[in-house]
N, C-alpha and C positions, 0 to 999 in steps of 0.2 A: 784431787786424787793424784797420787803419786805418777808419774809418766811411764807406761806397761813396755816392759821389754817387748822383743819381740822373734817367734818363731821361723818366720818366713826364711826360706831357703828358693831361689827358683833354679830349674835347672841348668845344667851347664852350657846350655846350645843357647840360653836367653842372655846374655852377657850385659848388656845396658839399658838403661830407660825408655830407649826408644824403641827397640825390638819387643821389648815385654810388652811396652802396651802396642807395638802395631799387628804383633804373630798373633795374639788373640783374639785383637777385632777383625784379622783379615777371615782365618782357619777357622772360626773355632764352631760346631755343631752342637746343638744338644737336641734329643732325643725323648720324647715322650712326653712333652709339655703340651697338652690340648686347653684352650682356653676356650671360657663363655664369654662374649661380647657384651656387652651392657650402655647404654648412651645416654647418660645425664645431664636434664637441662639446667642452664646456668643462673643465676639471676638476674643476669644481663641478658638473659634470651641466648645463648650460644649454647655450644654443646663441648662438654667431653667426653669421649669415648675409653672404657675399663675393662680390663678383662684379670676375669676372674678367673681362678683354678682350685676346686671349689673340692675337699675330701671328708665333706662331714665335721668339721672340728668346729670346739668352741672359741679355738685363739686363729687369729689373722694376723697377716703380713703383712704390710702396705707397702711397694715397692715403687721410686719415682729414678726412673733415667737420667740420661746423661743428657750433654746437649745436643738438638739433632736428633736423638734418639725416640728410641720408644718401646713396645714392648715383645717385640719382638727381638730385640737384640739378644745376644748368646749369653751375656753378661746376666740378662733379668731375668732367661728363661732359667738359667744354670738357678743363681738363686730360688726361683720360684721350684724349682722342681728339689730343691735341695730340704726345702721346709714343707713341703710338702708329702715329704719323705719321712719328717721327724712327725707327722700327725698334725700340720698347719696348713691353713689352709691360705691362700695367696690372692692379693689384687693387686695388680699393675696396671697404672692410670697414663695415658698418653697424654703432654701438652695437649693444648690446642693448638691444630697444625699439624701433629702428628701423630697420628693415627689412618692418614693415606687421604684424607679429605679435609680440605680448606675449612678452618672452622668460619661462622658466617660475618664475624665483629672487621673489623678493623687490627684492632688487637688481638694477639696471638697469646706467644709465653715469653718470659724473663724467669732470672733467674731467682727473683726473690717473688714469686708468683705463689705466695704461701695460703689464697684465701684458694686459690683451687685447690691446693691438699686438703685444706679443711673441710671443703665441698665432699671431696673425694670420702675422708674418715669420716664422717658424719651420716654420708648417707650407705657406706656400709653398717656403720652401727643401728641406723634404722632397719634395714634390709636382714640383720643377723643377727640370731643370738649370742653375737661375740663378747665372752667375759674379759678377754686379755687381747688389745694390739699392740703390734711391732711396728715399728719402720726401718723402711731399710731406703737410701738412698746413696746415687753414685755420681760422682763429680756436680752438675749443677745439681739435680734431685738431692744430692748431698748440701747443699746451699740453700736449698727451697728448706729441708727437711729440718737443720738447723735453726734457721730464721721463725719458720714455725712455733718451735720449741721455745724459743727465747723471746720471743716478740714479746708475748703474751701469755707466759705461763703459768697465770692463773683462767686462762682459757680454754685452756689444753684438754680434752677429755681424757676422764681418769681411768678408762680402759687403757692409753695409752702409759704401758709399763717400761720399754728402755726403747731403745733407738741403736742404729749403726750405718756409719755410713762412710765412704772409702772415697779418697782420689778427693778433695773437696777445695775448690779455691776460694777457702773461706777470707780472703780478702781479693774483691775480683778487681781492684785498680791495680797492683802488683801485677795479679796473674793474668791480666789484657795483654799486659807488655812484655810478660815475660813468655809465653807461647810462641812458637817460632811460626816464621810465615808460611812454610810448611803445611802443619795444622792449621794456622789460621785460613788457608786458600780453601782447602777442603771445606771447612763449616760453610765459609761466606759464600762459595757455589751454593751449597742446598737452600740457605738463607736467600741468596737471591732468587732463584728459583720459585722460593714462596711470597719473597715479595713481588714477583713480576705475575703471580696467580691474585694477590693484594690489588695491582696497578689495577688489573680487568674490574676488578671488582669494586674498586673506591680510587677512578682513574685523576679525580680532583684532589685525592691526597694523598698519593704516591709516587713521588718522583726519583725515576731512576738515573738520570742521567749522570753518565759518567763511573756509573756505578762499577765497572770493570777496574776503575782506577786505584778500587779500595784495595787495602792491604792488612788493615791491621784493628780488634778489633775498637778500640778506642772511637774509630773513624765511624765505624759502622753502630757503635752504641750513640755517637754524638750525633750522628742524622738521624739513624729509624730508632732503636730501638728505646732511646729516651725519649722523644717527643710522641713516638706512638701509646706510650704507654704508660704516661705524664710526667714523667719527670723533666726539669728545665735541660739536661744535657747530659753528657755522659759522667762524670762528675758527681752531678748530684745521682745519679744512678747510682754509681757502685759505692755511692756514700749509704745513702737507705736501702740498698740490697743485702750487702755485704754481711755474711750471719757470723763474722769473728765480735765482731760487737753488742749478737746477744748471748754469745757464748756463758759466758757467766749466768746468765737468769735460768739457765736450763733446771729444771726439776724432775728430771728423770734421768735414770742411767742412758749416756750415753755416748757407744764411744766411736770414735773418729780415729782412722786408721789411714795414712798419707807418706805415700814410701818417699824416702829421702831424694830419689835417684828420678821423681815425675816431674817427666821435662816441662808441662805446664804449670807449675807450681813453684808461685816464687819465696823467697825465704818470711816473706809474711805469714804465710800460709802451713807453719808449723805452730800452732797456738800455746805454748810452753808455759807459759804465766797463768795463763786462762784455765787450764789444766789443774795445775798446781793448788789453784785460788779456790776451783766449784770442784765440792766432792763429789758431784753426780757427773761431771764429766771428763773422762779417761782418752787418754793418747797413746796411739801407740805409731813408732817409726820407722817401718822397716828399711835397710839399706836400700831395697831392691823391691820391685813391685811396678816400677812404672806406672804408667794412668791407667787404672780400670784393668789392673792387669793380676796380678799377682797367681802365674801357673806354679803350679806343682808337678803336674803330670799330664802333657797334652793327650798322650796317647788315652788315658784312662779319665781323659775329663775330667782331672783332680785338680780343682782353685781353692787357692787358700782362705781368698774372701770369702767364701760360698763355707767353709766352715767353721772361720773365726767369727760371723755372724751368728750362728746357729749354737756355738758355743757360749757365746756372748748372749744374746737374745733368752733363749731357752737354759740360761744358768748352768750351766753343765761344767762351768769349770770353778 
């Protein structure tokens, strides 16, 4: 499919990349998102916890965070309450890790953590009469949400109809290196934080030492996060994570929306070929959007993503 122009304008006070995306995650409120809680066991014996926002409809959203994140953030409720505005109905599923309590494994999430989404749409499809789902995913969730689609898309359940997903470091060995240290301090605090609740818990396979010394996050996927979660090292991690390489197998509309100007996002991480190649999946580039960002109108809680999804998703254009 041909490469989608793009509308996005943000406002004049948001001037670069970095502002876009930090004024939204620091400010931003939204208003009248009441979730149902839900806790589903793993097959591993672990748990994720879901919450639902639930208005009677026959179609569902599936929405998966950012990294660090989860469903609480302003970003999923804006979404969630944005489709559930148009008559859908909404589930937002927490890693493991977060949702405010340690899950019980060893292992947590990564970014190519596609067999818990599948857990996730699977057992809303048992749980609901849903003829039609969505996905909506944001930067990693936009990774997970990808990978999904393309791993295996003659596994895909064919209630799911398109997909959309924004901010996406669809090649994560680029976009390790190219995040400033900046953001990378921040993640790796809360990352530490969960492995030092890990150390108490499985203190013969957790070792922190020195762990203040990390910086960046290459360093941090080559000690935990690839041997925790099998991979032989960082490398082969963002080699079998990375969902620019199922991009092409996608069979559902699906479009992918990554502003030029997101400082985590390296020049890989525009899929222009891939695009081009699968008619079922669409690009769109705006100048301006920053990570997870993309305001239109702080005052009146107007984001762009929140209704270029909903346009997109529910065909309306």
């Amino acid at each position: 499919m041909p490469l989608l122009p793009s509308k996005y304008k943000p406002p004049f006070y948001l001037f670069n990349g970095h502002i876009q995306t930090i004024i939204p995650s620091l400010f931003r409120q939204v208003a009248g998102v009441y979730y149902e809680r839900e806790r589903l066991t793993t097959p591993d014996e672990d748990f994720i916890d879901v919450d639902w926002s639930k208005i009677g409809s026959s179609e569902l959203v599936v929405l998966s965070h950012g990294l660090e994140g989860d469903t609480g953030r302003p970003y999923i409720q804006g979404m969630v309450k944005a489709f559930n505005s148009h008559g859908v109905d909404a589930l937002a599923w927490n890693y493991r890790s977060c949702s405010g309590e340690p899950n019980k494994l060893l292992r947590s999430y990564h970014l190519g953590a596609s067999d818990d989404l599948d857990l996730v749409v699977r057992h809303a499809l048992r749980s609901g009469s849903y003829e039609t789902v969505y996905l909506v995913g944001f930067s990693a969730g936009g990774n997970i949400s990808l990978k999904y689609l393309g791993e295996a898309p003659e596994l895909v359940p064919q209630e799911i109809k398109r997909a959309a997903v924004f901010s996406v470091p669809v090649d994560l060995k680029s976009s390790a290196k190219k995040i400033s240290r900046i953001y990378t301090q921040r993640f790796l605090k809360t990352l530490g934080q969960k492995l030092e609740q890990k150390r108490q818990m499985y203190p013969d396979q957790v070792d922190l030492t020195n762990y203040s010394n990390f910086w960046s996050f290459p360093e941090f996927d080559d000690r935990f996060t690839a041997p925790i979660h099998g991979f032989k090292n960082a490398e082969d991690y963002y080699t079998q994570v990375s969902s620019k390489q199922f991009l092409l197998n996608i069979k559902v509309p699906t479009l992918l929306v990554n502003a030029k100007n997101d400082p985590f996002l390296s020049k890989k991480c525009y899929p222009t070929e891939e695009a081009e190649q699968n008619p079922y999946f669409y690009l769109e580039m705006p100048q301006d959007g920053g990570h997870v960002g993309f305001v239109e109108d702080m005052r009146n809680d107007i984001y762009y993503s929140e209704a270029r999804a909903v346009r997109f998703l529910l065909e309306e254009e």
